[in-house]
Backbone bond lengths (Angstrom), bond angles and torsions (degrees), N, CA, C in turn:
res aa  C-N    CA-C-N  psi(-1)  N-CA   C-N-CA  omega(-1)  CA-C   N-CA-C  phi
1 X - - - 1.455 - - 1.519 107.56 -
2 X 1.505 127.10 120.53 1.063 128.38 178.48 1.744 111.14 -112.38
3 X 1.350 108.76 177.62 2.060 105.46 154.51 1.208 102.01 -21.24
4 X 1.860 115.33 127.77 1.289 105.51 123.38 1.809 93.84 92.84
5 X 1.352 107.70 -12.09 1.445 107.33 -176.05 1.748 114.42 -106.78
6 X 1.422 114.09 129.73 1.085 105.32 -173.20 1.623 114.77 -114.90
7 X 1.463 127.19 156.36 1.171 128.85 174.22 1.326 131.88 -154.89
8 X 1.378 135.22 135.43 1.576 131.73 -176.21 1.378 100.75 -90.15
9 X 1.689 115.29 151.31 1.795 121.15 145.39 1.520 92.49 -150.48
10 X 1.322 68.15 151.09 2.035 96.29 -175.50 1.311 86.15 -121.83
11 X 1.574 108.00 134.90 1.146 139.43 -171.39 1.642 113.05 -117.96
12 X 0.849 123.72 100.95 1.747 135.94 166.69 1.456 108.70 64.67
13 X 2.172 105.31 37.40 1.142 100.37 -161.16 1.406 164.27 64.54
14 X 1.464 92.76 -16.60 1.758 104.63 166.76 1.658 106.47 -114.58
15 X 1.475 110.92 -45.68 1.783 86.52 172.18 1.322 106.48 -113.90
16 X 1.755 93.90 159.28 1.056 124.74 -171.85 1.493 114.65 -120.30
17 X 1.135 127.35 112.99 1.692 152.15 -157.40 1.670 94.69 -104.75
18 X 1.567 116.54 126.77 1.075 114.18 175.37 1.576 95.13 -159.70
19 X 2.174 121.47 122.12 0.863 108.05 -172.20 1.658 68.45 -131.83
20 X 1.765 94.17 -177.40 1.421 101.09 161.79 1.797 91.17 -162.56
21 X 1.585 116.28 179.39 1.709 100.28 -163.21 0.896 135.33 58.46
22 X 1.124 133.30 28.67 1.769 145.83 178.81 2.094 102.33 -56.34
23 X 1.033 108.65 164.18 1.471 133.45 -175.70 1.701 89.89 -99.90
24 X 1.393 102.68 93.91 1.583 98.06 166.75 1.829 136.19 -54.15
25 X 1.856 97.69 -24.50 1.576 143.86 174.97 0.697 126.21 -137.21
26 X 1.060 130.23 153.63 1.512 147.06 -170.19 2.360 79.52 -65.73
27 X 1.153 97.53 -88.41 1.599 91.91 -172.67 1.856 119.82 2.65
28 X 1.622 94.02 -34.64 1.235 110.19 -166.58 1.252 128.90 -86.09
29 X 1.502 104.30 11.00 1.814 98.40 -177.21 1.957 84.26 -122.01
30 X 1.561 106.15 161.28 1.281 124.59 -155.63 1.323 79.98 -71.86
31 X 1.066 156.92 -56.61 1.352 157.80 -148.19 1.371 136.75 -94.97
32 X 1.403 93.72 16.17 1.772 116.09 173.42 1.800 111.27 -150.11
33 X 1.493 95.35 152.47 1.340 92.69 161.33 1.897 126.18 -152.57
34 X 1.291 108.96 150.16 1.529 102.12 170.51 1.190 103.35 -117.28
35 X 2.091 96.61 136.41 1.758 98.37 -175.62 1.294 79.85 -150.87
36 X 1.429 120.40 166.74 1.228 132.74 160.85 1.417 126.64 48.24
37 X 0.812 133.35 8.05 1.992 138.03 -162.52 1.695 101.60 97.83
38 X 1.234 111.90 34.48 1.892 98.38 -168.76 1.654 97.14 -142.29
39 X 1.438 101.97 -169.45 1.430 87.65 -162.38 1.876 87.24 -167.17
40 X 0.831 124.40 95.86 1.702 106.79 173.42 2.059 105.81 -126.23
41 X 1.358 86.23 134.64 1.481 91.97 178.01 1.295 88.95 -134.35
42 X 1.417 105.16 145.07 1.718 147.34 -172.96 1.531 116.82 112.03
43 X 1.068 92.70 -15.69 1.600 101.98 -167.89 1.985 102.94 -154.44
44 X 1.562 107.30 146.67 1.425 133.06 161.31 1.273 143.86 -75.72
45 X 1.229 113.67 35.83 1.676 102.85 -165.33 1.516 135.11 -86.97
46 X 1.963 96.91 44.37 1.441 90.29 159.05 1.141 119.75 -66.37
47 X 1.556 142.47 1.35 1.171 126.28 -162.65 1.647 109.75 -76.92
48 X 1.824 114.70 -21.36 1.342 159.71 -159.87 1.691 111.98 -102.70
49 X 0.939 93.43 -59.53 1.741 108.69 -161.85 1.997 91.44 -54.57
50 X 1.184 88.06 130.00 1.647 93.16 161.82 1.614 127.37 -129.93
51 X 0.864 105.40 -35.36 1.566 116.62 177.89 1.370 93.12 -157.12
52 X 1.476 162.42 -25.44 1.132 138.36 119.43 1.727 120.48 66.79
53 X 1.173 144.85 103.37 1.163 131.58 -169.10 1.627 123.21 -144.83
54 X 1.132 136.13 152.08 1.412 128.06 166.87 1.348 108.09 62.91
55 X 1.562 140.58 22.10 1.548 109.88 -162.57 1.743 85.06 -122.70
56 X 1.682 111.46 154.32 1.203 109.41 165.90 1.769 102.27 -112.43
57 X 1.279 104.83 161.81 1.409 111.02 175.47 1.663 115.10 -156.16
58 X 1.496 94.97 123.64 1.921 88.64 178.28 1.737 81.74 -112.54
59 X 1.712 87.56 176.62 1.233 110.94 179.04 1.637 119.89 95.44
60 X 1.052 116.87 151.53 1.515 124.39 -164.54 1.683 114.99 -75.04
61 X 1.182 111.47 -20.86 1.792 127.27 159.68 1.380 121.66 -123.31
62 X 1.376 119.71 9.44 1.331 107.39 -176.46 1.234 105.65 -71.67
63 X 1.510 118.39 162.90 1.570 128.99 172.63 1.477 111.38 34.72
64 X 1.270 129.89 30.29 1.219 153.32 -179.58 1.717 114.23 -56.56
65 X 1.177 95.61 -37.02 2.085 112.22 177.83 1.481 125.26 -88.60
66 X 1.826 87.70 -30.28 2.108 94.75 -175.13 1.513 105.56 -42.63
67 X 1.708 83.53 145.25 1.567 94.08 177.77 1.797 93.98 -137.99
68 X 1.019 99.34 -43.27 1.619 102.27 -177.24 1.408 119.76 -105.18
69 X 1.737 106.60 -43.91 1.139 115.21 -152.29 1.868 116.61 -64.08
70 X 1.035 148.86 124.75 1.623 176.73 161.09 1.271 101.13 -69.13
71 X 1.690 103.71 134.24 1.619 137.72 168.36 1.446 96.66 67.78
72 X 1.531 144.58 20.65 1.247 120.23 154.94 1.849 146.52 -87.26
73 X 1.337 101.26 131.50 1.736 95.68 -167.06 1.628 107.81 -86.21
74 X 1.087 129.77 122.46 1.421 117.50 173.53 1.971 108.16 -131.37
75 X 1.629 96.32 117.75 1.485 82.53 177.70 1.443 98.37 -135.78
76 X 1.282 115.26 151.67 1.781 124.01 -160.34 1.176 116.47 122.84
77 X 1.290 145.53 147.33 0.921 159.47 172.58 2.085 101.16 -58.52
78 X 1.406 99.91 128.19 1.362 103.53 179.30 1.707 103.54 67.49
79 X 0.746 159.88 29.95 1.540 138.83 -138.31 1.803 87.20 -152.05
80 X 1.580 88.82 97.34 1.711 121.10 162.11 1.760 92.80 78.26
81 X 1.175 116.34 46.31 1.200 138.57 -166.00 2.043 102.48 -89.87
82 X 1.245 108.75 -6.89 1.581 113.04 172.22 1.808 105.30 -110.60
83 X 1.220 117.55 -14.98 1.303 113.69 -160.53 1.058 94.48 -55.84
84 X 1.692 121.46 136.76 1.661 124.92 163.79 1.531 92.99 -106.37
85 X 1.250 115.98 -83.04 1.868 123.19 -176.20 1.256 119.67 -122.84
86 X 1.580 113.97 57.17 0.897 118.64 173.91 1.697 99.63 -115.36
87 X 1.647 122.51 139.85 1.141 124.06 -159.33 1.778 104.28 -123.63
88 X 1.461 108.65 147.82 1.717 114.93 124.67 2.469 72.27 104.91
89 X 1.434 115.34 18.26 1.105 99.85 170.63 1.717 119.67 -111.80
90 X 1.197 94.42 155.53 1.693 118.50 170.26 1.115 130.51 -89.65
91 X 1.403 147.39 92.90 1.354 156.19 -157.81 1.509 107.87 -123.79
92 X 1.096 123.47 111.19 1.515 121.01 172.20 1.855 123.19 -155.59
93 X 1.416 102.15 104.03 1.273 116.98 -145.08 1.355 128.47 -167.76
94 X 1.600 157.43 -50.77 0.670 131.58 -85.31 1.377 159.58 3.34
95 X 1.283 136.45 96.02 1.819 136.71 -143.48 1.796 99.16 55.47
96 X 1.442 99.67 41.61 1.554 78.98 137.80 1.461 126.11 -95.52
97 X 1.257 137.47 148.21 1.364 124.44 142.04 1.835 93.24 94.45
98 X 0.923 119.92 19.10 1.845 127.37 -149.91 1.546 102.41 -79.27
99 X 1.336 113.27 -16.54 1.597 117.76 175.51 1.392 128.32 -117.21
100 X 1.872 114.70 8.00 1.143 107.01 -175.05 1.652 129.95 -80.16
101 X 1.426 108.27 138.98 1.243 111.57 -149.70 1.866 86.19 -110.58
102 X 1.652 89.10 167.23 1.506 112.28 163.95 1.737 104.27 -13.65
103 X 1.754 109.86 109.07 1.294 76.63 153.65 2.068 93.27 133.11
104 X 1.308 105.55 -84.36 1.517 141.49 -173.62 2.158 85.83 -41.39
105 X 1.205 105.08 104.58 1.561 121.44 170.10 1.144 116.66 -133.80
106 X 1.717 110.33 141.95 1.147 94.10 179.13 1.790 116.54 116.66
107 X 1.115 115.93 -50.97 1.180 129.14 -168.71 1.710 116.47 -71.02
108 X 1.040 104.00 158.86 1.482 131.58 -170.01 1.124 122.20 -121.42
109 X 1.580 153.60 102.37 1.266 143.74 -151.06 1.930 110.03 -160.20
110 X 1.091 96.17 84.96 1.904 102.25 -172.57 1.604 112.87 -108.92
111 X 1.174 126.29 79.89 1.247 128.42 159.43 2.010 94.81 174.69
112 X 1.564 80.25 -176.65 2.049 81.71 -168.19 1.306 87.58 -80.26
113 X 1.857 98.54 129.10 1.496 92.04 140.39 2.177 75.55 102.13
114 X 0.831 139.06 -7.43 1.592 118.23 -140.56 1.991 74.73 -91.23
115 X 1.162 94.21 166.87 1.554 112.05 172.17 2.068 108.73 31.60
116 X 1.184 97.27 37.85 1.753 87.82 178.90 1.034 149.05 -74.12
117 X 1.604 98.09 -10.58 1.624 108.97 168.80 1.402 109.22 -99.63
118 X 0.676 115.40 10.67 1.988 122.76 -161.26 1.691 96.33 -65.99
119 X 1.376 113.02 110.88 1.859 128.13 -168.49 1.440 107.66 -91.63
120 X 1.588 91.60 -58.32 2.080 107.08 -175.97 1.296 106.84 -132.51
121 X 1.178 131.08 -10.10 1.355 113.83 -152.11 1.686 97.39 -79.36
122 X 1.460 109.85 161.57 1.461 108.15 169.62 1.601 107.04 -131.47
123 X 1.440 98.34 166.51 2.011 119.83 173.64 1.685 91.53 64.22
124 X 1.041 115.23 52.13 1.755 127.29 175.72 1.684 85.34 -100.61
125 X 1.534 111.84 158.68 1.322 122.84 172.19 1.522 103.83 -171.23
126 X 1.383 109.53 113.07 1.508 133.16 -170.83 1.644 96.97 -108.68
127 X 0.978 93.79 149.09 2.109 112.31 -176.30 1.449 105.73 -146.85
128 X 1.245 144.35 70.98 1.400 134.62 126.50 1.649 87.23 162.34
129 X 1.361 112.97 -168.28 0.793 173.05 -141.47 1.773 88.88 -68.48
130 X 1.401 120.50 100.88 1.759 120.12 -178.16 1.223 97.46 50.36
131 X 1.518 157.46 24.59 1.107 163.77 -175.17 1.431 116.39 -79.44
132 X 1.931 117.20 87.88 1.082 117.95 -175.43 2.012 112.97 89.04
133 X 1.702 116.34 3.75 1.199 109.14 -174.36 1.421 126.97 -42.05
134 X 1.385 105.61 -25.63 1.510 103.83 -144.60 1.569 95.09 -101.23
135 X 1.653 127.38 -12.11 1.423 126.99 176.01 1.700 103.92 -59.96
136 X 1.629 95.32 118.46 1.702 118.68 175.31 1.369 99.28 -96.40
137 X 1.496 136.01 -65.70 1.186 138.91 -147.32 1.453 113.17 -123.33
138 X 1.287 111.83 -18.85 1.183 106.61 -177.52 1.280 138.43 -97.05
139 X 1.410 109.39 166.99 1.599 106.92 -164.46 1.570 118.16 -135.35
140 X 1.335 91.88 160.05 1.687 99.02 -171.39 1.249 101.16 76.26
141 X 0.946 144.92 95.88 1.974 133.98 -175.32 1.680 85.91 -170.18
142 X 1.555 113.26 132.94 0.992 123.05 126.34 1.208 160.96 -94.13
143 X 1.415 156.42 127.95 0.852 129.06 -154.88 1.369 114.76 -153.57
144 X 1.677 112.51 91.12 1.413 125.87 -167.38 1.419 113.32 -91.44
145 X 1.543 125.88 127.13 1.917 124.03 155.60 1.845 94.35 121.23
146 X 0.973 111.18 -171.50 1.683 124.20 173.87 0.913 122.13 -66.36
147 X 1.454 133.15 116.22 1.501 139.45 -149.43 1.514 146.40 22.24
148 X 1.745 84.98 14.21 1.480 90.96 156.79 1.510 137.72 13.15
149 X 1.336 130.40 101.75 1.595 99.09 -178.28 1.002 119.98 78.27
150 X 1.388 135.80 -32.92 1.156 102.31 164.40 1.492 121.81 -89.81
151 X 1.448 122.51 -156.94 1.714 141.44 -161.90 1.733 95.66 -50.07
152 X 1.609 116.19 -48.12 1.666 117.93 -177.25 1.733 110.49 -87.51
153 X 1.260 107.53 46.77 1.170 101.15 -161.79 1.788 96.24 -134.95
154 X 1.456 135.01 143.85 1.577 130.24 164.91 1.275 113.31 -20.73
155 X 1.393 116.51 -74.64 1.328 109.91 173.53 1.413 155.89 -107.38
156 X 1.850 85.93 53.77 1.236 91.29 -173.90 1.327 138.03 79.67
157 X 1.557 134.86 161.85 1.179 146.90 -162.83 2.061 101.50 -76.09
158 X 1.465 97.61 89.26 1.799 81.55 -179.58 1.518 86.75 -114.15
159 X 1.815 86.90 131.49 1.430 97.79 -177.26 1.997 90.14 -125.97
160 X 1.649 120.80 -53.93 1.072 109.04 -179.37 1.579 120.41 -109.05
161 X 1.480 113.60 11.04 1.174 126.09 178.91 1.391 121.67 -86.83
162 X 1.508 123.89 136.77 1.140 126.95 -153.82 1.661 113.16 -116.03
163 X 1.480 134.13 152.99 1.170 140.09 149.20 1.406 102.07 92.10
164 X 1.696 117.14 23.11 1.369 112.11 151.01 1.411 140.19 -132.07
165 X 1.073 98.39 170.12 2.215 109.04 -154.24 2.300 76.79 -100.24
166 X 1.796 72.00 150.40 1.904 88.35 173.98 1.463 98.09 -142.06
167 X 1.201 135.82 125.33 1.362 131.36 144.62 1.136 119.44 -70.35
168 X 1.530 140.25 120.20 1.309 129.86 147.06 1.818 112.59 79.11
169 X 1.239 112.04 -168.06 1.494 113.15 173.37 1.818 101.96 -135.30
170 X 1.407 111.45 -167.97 1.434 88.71 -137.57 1.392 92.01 -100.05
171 X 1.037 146.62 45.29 1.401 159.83 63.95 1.712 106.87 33.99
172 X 0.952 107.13 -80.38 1.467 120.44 -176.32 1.756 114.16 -47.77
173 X 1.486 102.99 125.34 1.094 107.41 -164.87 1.680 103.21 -123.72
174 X 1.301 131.00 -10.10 1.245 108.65 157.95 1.767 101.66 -167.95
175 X 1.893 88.16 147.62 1.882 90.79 -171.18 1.447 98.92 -113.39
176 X 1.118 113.57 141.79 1.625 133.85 172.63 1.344 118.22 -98.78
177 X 1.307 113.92 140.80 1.543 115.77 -161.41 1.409 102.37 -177.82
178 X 1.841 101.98 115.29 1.222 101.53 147.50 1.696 138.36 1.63
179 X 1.180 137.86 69.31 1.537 116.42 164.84 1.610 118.36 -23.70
180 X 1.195 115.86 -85.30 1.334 125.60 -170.51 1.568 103.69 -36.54
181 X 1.139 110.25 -45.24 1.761 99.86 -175.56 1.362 134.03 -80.02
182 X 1.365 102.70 -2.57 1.369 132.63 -176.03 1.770 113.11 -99.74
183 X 1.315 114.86 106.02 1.297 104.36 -180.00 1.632 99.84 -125.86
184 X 1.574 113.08 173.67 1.278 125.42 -174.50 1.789 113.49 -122.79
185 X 1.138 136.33 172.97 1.126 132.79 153.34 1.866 107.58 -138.03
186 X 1.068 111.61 13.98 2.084 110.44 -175.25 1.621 88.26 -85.53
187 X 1.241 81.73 136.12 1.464 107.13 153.25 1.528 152.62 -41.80
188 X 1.362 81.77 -33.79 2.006 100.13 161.99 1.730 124.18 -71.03
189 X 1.637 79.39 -36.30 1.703 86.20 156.69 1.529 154.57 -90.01
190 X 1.485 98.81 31.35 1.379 105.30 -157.50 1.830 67.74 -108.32
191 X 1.554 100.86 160.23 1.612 128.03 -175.31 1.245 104.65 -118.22
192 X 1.523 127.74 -9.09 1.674 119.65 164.98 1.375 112.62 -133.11
């Protein structure tokens, strides 16, 4: 069944299936598109896309704004749903990544909600669940477990502060770790 082609089947005698106009491609249904090395279904944004490249996107708003930005994956509902030219990120979530603006590369954001305000900052990487939402500017930050990073979280509300790891929120009552793989260099800890 191609464009424009129509056909009946009757099935075990009581129903009867009759389409015609089929989507020969994916290109071909109102609600997806392939352009450039990219591929987004749930949503259309040639209206957007300009030079645009490499990015996949499911979901009914994902990657909904790109115009420039290259190599981004966004799957979830809403998820990196502002990106215009910002490149080389991973969003997968629902409201992940839902505010990143001009700029914000790099980043990593897997659970609902994980990294959602994230504007410019880059090499951010959110893991679960509100994980890291509230980082706008900052960079290098990890932020692994349930709200991570943010205000209920060890360390606090990091929104433009850079080059730190968060486990969890403060909930968390004890981390396990290798000895041997774990080393120190502070001063309080030296034994001679």
């Amino acid at each position: 069944i191609g464009a424009g082609a129509s056909s009946t089947t009757t099935i075990a005698g009581n129903l009867v299936v009759t389409g015609s106009g089929a989507a020969s491609s994916i290109d071909g249904l109102s609600d997806c598109l392939v352009e450039d090395n990219s591929i987004y279904m749930g949503n259309d944004p040639s209206g957007t896309t300009s030079t645009a490249q490499y990015n996949v996107a499911i979901g009914t708003t994902a990657l909904d704004a790109v115009t420039t930005g290259d190599n981004n994956v966004c799957i979830g509902y809403d998820a990196g749903t502002a990106i215009t030219d910002s490149a080389s990120n991973i969003a997968i979530g629902s409201y992940s990544m839902t505010d990143t603006a001009a700029g914000a590369e790099a980043n990593v954001a897997v659970g609902y909600g994980a990294l959602r305000r994230i504007t410019s900052g880059d090499h951010n990487s959110g893991f679960g669940h509100g994980a890291g939402e509230n980082v706008t500017s900052g960079e290098n930050n990890t932020c692994l477990g349930w709200r991570a990073g943010t205000s209920s979280s060890p360390s606090g509300e990091i929104s433009t502060g850079s080059n730190t790891i968060c486990l969890g929120d403060t909930g968390v009552s004890a981390v396990y770790v290798e000895t041997d793989a774990w080393t120190t260099s502070d001063i309080r800890d030296k034994a001679d």
